[in-house]
N, C-alpha and C positions, 0 to 999 in steps of 0.2 A: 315464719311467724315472727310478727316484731315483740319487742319487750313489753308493748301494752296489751297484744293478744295473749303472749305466755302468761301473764299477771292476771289475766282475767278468767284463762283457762283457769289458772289455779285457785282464785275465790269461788268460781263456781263448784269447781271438785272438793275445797274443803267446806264449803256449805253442804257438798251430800257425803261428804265422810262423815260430818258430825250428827246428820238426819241418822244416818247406819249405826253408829255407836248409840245414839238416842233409840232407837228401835231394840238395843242387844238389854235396854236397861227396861221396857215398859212397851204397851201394846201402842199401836199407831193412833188408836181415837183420844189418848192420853199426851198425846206430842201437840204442845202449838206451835204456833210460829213464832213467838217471844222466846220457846222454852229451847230454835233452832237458834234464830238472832243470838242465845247468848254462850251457847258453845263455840259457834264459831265467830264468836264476836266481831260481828258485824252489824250493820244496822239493818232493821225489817224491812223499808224500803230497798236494800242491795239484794234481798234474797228474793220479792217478788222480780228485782230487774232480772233474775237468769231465769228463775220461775215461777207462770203465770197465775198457780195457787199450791196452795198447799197439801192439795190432795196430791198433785200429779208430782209434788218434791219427794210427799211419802212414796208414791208408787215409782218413782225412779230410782228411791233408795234401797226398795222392796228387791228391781231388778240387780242393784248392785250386790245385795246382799245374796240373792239367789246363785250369781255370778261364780261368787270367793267361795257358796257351799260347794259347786260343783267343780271349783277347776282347781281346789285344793289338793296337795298332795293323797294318795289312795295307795296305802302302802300295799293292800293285797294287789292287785290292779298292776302297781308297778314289779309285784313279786310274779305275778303271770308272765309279765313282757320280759321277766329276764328270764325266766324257764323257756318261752318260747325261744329265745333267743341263744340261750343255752341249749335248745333240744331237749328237754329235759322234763319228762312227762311226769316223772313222779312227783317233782318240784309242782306244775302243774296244777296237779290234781289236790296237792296240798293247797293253795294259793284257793284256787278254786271254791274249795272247798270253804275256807276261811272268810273268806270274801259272804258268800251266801249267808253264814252260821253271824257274821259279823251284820250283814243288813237287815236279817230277822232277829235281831235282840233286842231287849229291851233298851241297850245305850241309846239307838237311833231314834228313839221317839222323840224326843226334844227335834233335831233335827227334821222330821218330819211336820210335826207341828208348826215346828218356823215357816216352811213349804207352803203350809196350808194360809197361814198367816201375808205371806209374800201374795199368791195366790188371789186372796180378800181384797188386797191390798192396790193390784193392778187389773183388775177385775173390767176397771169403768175407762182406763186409759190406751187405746193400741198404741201408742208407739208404744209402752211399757211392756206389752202385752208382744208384739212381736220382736223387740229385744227378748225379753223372757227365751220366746221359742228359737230365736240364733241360739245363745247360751245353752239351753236345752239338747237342743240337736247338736250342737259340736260337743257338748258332753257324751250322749247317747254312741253319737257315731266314733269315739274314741274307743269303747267297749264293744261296737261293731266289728272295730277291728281286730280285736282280740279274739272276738269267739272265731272270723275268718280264717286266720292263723292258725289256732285250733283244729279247726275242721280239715284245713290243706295235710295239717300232719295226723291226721286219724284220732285226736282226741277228743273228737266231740262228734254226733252225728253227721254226716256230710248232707243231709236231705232232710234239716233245719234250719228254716230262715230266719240269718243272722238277727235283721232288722227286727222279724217276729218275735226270738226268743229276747232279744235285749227288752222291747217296749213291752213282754209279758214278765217280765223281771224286776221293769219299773212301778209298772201295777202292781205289783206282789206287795213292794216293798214300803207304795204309797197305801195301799190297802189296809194294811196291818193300822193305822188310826181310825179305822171301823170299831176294830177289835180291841183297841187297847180299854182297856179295864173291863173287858171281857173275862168270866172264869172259866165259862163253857168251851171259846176259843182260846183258849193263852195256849199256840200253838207251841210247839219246842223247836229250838232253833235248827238244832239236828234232823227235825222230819221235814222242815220247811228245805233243808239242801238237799236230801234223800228223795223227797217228792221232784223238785226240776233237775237234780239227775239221771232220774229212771227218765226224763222226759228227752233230754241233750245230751248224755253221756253215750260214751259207745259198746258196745258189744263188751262183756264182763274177758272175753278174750284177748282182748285189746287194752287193756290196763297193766301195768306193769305188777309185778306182786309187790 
């Protein structure tokens, strides 16, 4: 790449850094393109030259934001992959366990929202729209691998499909903004892990005490 492709790589990239930080502060129908121009200070002619309007800069910034929610550090997640790697069930089953209790809480509804928002956002765009589902899926399929692991060492049902229980644990988790400000639903975090471990767990024999 010569010095004036890296240069332009990089006006382009921080014209959609600054569309993402613009999005962390107000909704997308509230962004213009004067309000993009002057974050990242440049001129509104440079930012139609990488892109061709402003809806599909929103929904490219939509897919970046969606990106950073998912490929962020997940400390439960990475506390599974070292009990797996440890052997170490008990470890496990706490991580586990935490993980579930942590994505039906109340903390994750802001971040669900966002989702929903992203969502709105790249709705009317495919290329947005099938980056989204890359992102997606190599997220999903990271957590594939975990419950895999799992299963090879008897922690988890062996005749549970991985793919099934992860995309049924995605909906659980997207779900819960049905319910939010529900009084009749405000389920507790505790039954919602209790519920998909009577569903994926293994045989009450098979847990360590």
């Amino acid at each position: 790449m010569t010095r004036a492709e890296r240069e332009s790589s990089a006006t382009r990239q921080f014209i959609l850094d600054s569309t993402v930080e613009l999005l962390a502060e107000r909704p997308s129908d509230a962004i213009r393109v004067t309000d993009i121009a002057s974050r990242s200070h440049v001129g509104i002619p440079t930012i139609y030259y990488y892109f061709s309007s402003r809806d599909l800069l929103i929904a490219e910034a939509q897919v970046e934001n969606f990106r950073r929610l998912f490929t962020r550090r997940h400390d439960h997640l990475d506390a599974m992959r070292d009990a797996i790697e440890r052997d170490d069930q008990r470890a496990w089953n706490e991580a586990f366990h935490h993980y579930h209790v942590t994505n039906a809480s109340p903390e994750t509804l802001d971040a669900m929202w966002d989702l929903v928002r992203v969502l709105a956002d790249i709705r009317t765009d495919p290329v947005a729209r099938r980056r989204f589902v890359e992102y997606h899926d190599e997220a999903l399929l990271a957590r594939v691998d975990i419950v895999e692991a799992a299963q090879q060492r008897g922690w988890l049902r062996a005749d549970i499909d991985p793919r099934a229980y992860v995309a049924f644990s995605g909906m659980v988790v997207i779900g819960r903004i049905l319910l939010d400000g529900s009084t009749r639903f405000a389920i507790d975090p505790e039954a919602m892990h209790r519920l998909q471990w009577s569903f994926v767990g293994p045989p009450p024999s098979a847990n360590p005490e």
